[in-house]
C-alpha distance (Angstrom), angle and dihedral (degrees) to the residues before:
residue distance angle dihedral
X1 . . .
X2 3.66 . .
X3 3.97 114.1 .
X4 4.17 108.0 -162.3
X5 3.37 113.6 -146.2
X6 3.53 94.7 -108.9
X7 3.70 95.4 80.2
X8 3.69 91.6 67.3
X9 3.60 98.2 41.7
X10 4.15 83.2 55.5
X11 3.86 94.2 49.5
X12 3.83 85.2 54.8
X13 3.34 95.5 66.1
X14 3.34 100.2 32.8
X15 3.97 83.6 52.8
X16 4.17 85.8 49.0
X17 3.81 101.4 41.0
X18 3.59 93.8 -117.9
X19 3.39 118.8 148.5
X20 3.95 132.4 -162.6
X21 3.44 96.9 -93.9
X22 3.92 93.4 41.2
X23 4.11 81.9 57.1
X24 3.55 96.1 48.2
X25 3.23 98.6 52.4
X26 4.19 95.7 48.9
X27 3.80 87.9 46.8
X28 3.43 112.8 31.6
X29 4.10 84.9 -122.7
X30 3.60 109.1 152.4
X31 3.88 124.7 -118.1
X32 3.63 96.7 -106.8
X33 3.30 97.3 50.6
X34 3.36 104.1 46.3
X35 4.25 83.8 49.3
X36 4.10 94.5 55.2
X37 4.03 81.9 53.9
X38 3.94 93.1 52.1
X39 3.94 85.8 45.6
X40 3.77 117.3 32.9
X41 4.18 93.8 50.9
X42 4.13 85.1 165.0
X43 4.13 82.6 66.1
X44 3.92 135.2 84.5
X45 3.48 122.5 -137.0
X46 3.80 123.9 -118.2
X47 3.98 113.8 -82.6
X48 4.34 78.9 -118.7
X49 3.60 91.6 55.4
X50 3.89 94.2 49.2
X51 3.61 97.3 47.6
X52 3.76 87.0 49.3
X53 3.95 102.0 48.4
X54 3.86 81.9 37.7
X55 4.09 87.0 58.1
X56 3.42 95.4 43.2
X57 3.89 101.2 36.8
X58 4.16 101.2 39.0
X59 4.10 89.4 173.4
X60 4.45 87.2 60.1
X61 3.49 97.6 104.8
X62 3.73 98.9 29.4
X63 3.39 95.2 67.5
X64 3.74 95.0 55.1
X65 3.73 124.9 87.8
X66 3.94 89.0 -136.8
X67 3.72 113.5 21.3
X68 3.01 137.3 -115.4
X69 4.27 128.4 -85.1
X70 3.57 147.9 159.1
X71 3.70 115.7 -165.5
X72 4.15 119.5 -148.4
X73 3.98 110.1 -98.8
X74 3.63 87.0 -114.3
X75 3.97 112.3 32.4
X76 4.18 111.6 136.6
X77 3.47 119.8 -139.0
X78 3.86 97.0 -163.9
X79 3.76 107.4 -56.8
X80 4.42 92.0 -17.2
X81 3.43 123.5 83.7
X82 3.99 118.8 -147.3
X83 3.46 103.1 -116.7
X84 4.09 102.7 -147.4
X85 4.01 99.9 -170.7
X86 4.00 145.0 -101.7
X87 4.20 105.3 -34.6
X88 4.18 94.6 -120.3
X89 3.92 104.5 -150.6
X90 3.82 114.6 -162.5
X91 4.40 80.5 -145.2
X92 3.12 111.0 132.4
X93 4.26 117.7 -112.3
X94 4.03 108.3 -164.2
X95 3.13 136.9 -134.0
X96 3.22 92.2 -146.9
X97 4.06 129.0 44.6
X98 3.21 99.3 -72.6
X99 4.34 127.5 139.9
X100 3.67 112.5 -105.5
X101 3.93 120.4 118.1
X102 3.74 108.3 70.5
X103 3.66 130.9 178.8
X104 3.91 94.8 -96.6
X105 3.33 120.8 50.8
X106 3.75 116.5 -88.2
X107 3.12 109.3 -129.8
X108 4.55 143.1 -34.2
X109 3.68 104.3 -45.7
X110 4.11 112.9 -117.4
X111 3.56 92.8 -134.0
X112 3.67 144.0 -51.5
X113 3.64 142.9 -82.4
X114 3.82 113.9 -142.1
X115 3.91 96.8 -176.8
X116 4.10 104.3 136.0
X117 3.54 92.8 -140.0
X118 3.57 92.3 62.4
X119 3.98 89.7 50.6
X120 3.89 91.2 112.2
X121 4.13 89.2 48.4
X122 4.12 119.8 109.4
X123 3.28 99.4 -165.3
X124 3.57 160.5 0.4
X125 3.78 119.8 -139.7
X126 4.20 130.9 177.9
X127 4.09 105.4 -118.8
X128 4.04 115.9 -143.6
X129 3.57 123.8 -151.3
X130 3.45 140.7 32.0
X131 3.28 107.5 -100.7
X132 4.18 99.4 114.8
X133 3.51 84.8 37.0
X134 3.10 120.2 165.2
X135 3.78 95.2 33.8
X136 3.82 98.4 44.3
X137 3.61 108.3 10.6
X138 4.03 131.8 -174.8
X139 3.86 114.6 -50.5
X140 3.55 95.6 16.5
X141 3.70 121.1 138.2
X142 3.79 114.5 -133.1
X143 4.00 115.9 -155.8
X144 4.20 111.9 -136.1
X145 3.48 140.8 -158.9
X146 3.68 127.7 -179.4
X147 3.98 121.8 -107.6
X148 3.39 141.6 -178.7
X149 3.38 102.3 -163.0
X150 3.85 134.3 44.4
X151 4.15 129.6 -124.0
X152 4.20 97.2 -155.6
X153 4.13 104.8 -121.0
X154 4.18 95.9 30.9
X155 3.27 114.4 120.7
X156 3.91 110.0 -116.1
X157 3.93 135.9 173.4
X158 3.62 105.2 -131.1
X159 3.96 123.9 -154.0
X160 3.60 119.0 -157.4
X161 3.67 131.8 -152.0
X162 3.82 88.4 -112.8
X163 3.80 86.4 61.4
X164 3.96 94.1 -105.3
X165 3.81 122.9 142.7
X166 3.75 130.1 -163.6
X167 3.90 131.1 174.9
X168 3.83 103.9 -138.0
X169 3.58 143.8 146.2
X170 3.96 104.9 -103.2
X171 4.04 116.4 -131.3
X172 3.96 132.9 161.7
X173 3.63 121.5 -101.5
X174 3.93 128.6 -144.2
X175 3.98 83.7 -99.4
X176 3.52 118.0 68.0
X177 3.23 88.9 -148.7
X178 3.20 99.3 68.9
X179 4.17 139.6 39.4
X180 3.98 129.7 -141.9
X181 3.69 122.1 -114.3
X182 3.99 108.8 -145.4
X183 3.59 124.8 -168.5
X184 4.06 113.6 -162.8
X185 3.95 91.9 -136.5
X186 3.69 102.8 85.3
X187 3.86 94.5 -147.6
X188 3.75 88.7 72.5
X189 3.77 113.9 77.0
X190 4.27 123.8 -138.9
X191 3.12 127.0 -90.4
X192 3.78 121.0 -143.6
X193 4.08 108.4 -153.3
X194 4.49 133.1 -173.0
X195 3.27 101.5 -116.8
X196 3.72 84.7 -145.7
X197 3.40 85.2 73.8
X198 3.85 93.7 54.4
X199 4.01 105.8 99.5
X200 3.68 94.7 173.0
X201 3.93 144.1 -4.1
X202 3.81 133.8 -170.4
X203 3.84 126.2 -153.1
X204 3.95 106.9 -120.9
X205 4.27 96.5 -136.6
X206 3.39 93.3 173.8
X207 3.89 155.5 -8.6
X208 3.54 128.0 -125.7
X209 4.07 105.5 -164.3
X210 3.36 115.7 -129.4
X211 4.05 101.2 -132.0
């Protein structure tokens, strides 16, 4: 079974008494970083984050049986490339239609997810609001691939060519024209969208809750 290397960078602290806030402020690190470590041990940190717990902690991989490495998203091993996992952004995703996802990425990734089923993903992204509650609910991270066609009922983030995201439930609407945006809490009305409007949308595979 895999073993990311977060698991061993958690049983060093554990093994030193440090805790997340102890970390942080050594290394500069910030909170939620340092947290999706602690709690995703199937993930590897970012290269950044390595080199800077590394810096700051010279003993990290001498206390490990195997030690510790991140390999480059795209480093070939003869004819394979090592596959390094999902980028996990802590970027907020709405619930609402709010700007977020952007043509570059936003910002380092915290770590990554090497699941294989998730191999076709782009990207991870933390959703805000409550409006798919109680499916996805407020600081869950939602796990994306890129489409280009719809499956009616799948739960999709849509990005518009206004630059406005959403996390809802796609459905068709009486014109063809257009599609209906559903949230699962039933306090938040549809919303019926052009899908000429619709620049992009990702598939949400998965959910990683975020407690």
């Amino acid at each position: 079974m895999y073993e990311g290397q977060n698991k061993k960078i958690k049983a060093y602290f554990d093994k030193n008494d440090l805790s997340l806030t102890d970390v942080k402020k050594k290394t500069g690190i910030p909170h939620s970083t340092l947290s999706s470590i602690i709690n995703n041990p199937s993930g590897n940190p970012s290269l950044k984050t390595l080199q800077s717990l590394r810096k700051h902690f010279p003993d990290l991989d001498s206390n490990n049986d195997n030690p510790l490495t991140v390999n480059e998203p795209s480093v070939l091993y003869g004819t394979k490339v090592q596959w390094r996992g999902v980028p996990i952004y802590d970027t907020e995703v709405t619930g609402g239609l709010l700007s977020l996802i952007r043509d570059e990425q936003p910002s380092e990734p915290i770590y990554y997810l090497p699941i294989p089923g998730f191999r076709d993903c782009k990207f991870g992204a933390r959703v805000s609001g409550d409006s798919m509650y109680p499916e996805i609910r407020n600081g869950d991270f939602v796990i994306c691939k890129e489409v280009s066609l719809f499956v009616y009922g799948d739960i999709y983030l849509v990005v518009t060519e206004d630059g406005q995201e959403t996390v809802k439930h796609v459905h068709p609407h009486e014109n063809p024209d257009y599609v209906t945006l559903v949230p699962s809490n039933k306090d938040v009305p549809a919303t019926p969208i052009e899908k000429a409007k619709i620049k992009k949308f990702y598939k949400v595979k998965g959910v990683i809750k975020g407690y």
